[in-house]
N, C-alpha and C positions, 0 to 999 in steps of 0.2 A: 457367663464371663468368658468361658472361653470360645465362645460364637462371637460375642463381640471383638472379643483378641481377634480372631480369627478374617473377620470382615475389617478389621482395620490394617491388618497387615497385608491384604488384598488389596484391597485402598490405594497405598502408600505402592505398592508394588507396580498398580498398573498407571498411579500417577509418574513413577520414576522411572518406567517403560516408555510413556510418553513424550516425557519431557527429553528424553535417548533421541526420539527418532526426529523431534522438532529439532534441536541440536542438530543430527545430522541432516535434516530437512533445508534448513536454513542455511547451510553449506554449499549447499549445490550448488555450481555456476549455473548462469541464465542458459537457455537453449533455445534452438534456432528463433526467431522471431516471428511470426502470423501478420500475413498483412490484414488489418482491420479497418472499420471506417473510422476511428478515431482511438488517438493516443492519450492517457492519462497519466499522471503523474503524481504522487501525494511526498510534498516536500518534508524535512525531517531531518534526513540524514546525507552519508555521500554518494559521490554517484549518480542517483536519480535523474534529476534533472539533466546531467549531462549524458546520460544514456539514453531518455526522452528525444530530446533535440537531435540526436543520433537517428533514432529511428524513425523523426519526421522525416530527415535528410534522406534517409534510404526509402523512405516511398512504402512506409509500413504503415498509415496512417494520412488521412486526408487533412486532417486538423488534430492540435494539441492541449491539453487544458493540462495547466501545471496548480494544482489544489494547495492552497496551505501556505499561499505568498502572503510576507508582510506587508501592512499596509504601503510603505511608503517603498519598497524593492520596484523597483523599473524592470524593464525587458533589458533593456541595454546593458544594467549590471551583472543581472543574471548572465547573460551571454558573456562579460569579458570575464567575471568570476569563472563557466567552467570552460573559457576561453574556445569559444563558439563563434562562429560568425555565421552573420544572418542575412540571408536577402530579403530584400523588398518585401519577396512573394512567402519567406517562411516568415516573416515578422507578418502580417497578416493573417497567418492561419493559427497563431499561438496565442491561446487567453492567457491571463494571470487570473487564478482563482484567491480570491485577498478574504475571504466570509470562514473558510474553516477552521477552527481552532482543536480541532480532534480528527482521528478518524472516524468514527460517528458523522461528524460534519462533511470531512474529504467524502465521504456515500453521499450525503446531499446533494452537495455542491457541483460532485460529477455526476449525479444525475439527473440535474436540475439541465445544466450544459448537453450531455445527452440529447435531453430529450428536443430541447429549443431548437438544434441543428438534426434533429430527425436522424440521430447517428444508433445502430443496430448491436455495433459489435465492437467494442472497446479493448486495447490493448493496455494494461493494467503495469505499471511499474512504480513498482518499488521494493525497498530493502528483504532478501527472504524469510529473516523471521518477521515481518510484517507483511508479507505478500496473502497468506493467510486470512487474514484479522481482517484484511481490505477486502478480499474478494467475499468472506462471510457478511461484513455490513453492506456491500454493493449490494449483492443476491438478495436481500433482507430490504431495500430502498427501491432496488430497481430488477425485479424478476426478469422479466422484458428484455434484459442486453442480454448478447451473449458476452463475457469475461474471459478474457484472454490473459492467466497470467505473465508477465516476464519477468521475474526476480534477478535482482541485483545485489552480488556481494559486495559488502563494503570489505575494505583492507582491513578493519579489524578480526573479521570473520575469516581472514585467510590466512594468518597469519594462530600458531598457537593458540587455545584457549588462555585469557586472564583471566584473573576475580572477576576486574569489572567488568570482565564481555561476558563472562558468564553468569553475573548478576544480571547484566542485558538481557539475557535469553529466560533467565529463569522467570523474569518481570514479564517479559512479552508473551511466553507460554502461556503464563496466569493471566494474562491478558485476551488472548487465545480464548482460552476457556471459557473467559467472562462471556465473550463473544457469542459463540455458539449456545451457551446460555442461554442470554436474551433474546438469541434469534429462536429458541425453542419455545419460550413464556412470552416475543412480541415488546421484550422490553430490552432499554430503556426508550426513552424518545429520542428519537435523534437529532431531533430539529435542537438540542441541546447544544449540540456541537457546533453552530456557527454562532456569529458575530451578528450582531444585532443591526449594523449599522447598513 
C-alpha cells in the first residue's frame, strides 16, 4: 500500500510538473521566424492566420497552406476578416485547406500539400499551446520535412491566467499527452481526422 501511495504521488507530482512548464511553454512569444520552402497554418484560434499571411509577405515562405478552412470561407474573407490585403501574386501562392476536421487531419492535409509541391522544410504556425501537438502529429505523418515551429500567442494567453484559459491549457496538455501517446503505439489513424468529401 504504501508503494502504491507512493507511485501515485509520484504520478500526480510529475504530471503537475508538466502541466507548470506547458503553461509557461505556451506563453512564450513567437521568435525570430526561418525562412522555409513553405508556410502552414492550422486554423482554430486567433492570430494564425493573420501571422501566416505576414510571413508569406515577408518572403519567409514560397507558398502557404492555411489547413482547417470551412467549407464554404473564401480567400477574400479571410483576408478582410484579418484585414490583409493581397496581390495577385500572393493570392496565387495561398491554398485553402477545407478536408481537416482535427489536427490528426491539419498532419494530413499538410502533408498531403507538402509533398504534391515537393516542399522540404515547412514553417509550422499556430497557437503555443497547440504548436506542440501539431508538430508531434506532423513528425508522426510526415518524417521527411523538416518543421519549423512559430507559435503564436493569442490575447488570452497574455493577458492573466482565467478559469477558462486554464481549463484551455489543462484540456490541451491532456491532449499533448494523448499525442505522444499514439505517436509511441502508432495510434490512432489519422486519416480520421479529414472530411470525406
Amino acid at each position: 500500500m504504501r508503494a502504491a501511495a507512493s507511485f501515485l504521488l509520484l504520478t500526480v507530482l510529475i504530471w503537475t510538473l508538466g502541466l507548470a512548464w506547458f503553461i509557461h511553454d505556451s506563453r512564450q512569444p513567437p521568435q525570430v521566424a526561418t525562412v522555409c520552402d513553405g508556410i502552414v497554418t492550422l486554423t482554430g484560434g486567433q492570430s494564425r492566420i493573420d501571422t501566416s499571411m505576414t510571413l508569406l509577405k515577408g518572403g519567409y515562405g514560397q507558398l502557404l497552406l492555411i489547413s482547417g478552412v470551412g467549407p464554404h470561407v473564401t480567400l477574400d474573407q479571410l483576408a478582410k476578416l484579418q484585414r490583409q490585403s493581397l496581390s495577385e501574386d500572393m493570392i496565387a501562392r495561398i491554398t485553402l485547406g477545407r478536408r481537416a476536421v482535427s489536427t490528426i487531419g491539419n498532419a494530413y492535409e499538410i502533408t498531403t500539400w507538402a509533398r504534391e509541391h515537393k516542399l522540404h522544410s515547412l514553417l509550422v504556425v499556430t497557437a503555443g499551446y497547440h504548436i506542440r501537438r501539431a508538430i508531434v502529429e506532423l513528425h508522426r505523418t510526415a518524417p521527411e520535412l523538416d518543421l519549423v515551429p512559430y507559435p503564436v500567442l493569442p490575447p488570452a494567453l497574455e493577458a492573466p491566467l482565467t478559469r477558462q484559459t486554464l481549463h484551455l491549457l489543462v484540456r490541451e496538455y491532456l491532449k499533448l499527452l494523448g499525442a505522444e501517446l499514439g505517436n509511441l503505439t502508432g495510434l490512432p489513424d489519422g486519416k480520421a481526422g479529414l472530411t470525406t468529401h
